[in-house]
C-alpha positions in Angstrom: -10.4 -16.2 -24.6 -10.1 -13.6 -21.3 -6.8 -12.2 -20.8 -5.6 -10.5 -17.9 -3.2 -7.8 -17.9 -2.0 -6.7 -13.9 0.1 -3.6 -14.2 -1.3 -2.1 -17.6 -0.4 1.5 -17.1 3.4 0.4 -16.6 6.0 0.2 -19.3 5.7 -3.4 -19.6 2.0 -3.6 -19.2 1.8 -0.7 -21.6 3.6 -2.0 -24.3 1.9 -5.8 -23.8 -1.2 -4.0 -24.6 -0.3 -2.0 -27.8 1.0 -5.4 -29.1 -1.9 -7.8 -28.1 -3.9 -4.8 -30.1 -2.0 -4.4 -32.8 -1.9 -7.8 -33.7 -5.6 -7.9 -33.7 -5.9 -10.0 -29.7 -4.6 -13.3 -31.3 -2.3 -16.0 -29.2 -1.9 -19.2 -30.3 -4.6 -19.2 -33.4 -7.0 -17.8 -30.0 -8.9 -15.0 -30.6 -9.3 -12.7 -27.7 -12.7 -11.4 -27.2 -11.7 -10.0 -23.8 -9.3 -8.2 -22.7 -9.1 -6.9 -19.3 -7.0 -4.2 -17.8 -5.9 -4.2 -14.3 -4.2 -0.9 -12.8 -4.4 2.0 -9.9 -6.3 3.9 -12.6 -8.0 4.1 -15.6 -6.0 5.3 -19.0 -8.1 6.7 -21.3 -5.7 6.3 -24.2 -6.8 2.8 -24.3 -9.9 2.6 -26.1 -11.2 -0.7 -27.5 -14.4 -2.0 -27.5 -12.7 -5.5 -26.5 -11.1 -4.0 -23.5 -12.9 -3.7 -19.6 -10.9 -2.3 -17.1 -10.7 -3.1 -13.3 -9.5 -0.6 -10.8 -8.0 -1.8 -8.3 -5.1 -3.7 -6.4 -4.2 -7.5 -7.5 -3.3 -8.0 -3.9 -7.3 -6.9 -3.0 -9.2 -10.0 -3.3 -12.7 -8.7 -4.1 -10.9 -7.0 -7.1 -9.2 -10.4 -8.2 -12.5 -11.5 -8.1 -14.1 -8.7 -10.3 -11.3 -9.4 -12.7 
């Protein structure tokens, strides 16, 4: 399972992601092999070999797309 997270270096997005990794990337009895990070930038306190980041705009279409 691929999970998107818009926003990830915002206090919401940032606190989604310290959860979904501290509970080892399950939902629902899903595992999450992927979990991708959308933002303006890159933060480099996220390190996880399950996480790819995309940076970028969700309103840019070609980065939806990459996402």
């Amino acid at each position: 399972m691929r999970v998107l997270v818009t926003g990830a270096n915002g206090f919401l997005g940032q606190a989604l992601v310290a959860r979904l990794l501290a509970k080892g990337c399950f939902i629902e009895n899903q595992v999450i092999t992927e979990l991708v990070l959308l933002d303006l930038e890159v933060n480099p306190a996220y390190e996880d070999a399950r996480i790819r980041w995309v940076v970028g705009s969700i309103a840019d279409e070609v980065v939806r797309a990459e996402a």
